[in-house]
C-alpha positions, 0 to 999 in steps of 0.5 A: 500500500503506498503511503508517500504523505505519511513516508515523507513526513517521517523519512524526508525526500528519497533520491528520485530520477530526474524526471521525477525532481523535474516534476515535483520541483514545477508542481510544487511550486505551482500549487504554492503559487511561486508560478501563478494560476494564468502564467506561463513557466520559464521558457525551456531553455531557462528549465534546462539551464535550472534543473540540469537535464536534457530537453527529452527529460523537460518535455516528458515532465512537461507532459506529466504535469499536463496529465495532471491538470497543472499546465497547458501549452500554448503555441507561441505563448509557452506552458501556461499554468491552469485554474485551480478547478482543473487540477486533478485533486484525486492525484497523490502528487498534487495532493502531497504538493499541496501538504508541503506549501501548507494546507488550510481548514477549508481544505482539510475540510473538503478532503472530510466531505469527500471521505464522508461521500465514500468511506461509509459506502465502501464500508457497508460494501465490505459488510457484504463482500468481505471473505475471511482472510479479508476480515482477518486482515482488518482484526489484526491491523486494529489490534495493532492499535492497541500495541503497548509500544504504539506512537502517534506516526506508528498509529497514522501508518496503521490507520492508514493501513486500515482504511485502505485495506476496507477500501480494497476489501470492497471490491470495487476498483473506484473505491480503491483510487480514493487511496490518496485522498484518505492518505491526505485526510489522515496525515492532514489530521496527524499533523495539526492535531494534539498527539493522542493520550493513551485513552486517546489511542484506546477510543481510536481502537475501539471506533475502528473495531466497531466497523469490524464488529459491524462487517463480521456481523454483515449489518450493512447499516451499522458499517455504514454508521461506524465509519461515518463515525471515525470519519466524524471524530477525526473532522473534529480533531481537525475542528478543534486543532485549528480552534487551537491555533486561532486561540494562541 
């Protein structure tokens, strides 16, 4: 299960390929807004000169950031820099650019709505699709979350882990392209929120077997309620960090 948000947060940058520190450089800087929605890039000998690559790179990259949404070329103009709305948001990178130019509560708050709009659909799905090594799989990832050693990045690994793993077990191929968007969900939450107390992991544990409890039992309703419930209690850790922050 990929896991670049969480990874990098922990781990820091990996060495890349040229193509890929081309493509994260230019998409990062235009979600910051370094290159401004309705500009055009630097010409491609200006980018060749900066990044150090050969024009078949640039071009491939290029190519990719369109793919994206990000960019548009115009003939005689240059590579233009798109509106927002057509940035594919379901993209893990421009979802991770986002994270690393800094993220607001509307924004943390839309991933939520989504969430809401899939997550208790996938669950009540696997309330009634789940085989048992699937459910078994779901049991030892929230028992994980009990362990005596557990950390809060630990913790956000298998959160992670979990949702992911109702999103494949509901064997619809759509439910498991809303992989990154759970992914930014969850580190968005991570990040601003106050590190649970041991209680803290304990209800985490607890809210998350009563999906299990739910999908064993194939009460779609009740996996439907359980989720939402999970997805609720996190919006509200987003809610109350921010409330946080605006009060100091």
């Amino acid at each position: 299960m990929r896991s670049r948000l969480l990874e990098a947060r922990k781990n820091g940058r990996k060495s890349r390929t040229s193509h890929a520190q081309v493509v994260d450089e230019l998409g990062k800087a235009i979600v910051s807004g370094a290159f401004p929605v309705g500009g055009i890039l630097p010409g491609d000998n200006d980018l060749l000169q900066r990044f150090k690559v050969s024009r078949t790179v640039l071009r491939e990259s290029m190519k990719t950031l369109a793919a994206k949404g990000l960019v548009v070329p115009r003939a005689r103009v240059g590579t233009k820099v798109t509106e927002r709305n057509q940035w594919n948001m379901f993209d893990s990178d421009v979802l991770t650019w986002h994270f690393e130019s800094g993220v607001d509560q509307e924004f943390l708050l839309h991933l939520y709505d989504i969430r809401l709009a899939f997550e208790p659909v996938a669950a009540a799905m696997v309330a009634e699709r789940a085989d048992a090594s699937e459910i078994e799989l779901l049991r030892e990832i929230v028992g994980e979350m009990t362990s005596e050693e557990i950390t809060t990045d630990s913790l956000a690994l298998i959160d992670l882990r979990f949702h992911l793993a109702i999103a494949e077990a509901s064997h619809n191929p759509f439910m498991r392209t809303l992989g990154s968007l759970i992914e930014a969900a969850l580190v968005g939450m991570f990040r601003i929120s106050t590190p649970p107390s041991k209680n803290g992991f304990a209800n985490i544990a607890d809210t998350h077997m009563r999906i299990v409890d739910a999908i064993v039992a194939g009460d779609v309703p009740a996996a439907r309620r359980a989720m939402e419930v999970v997805i609720l209690e996190g919006r509200d850790h987003v809610l109350e960090a921010f409330s946080a922050q605006e009060a100091h």
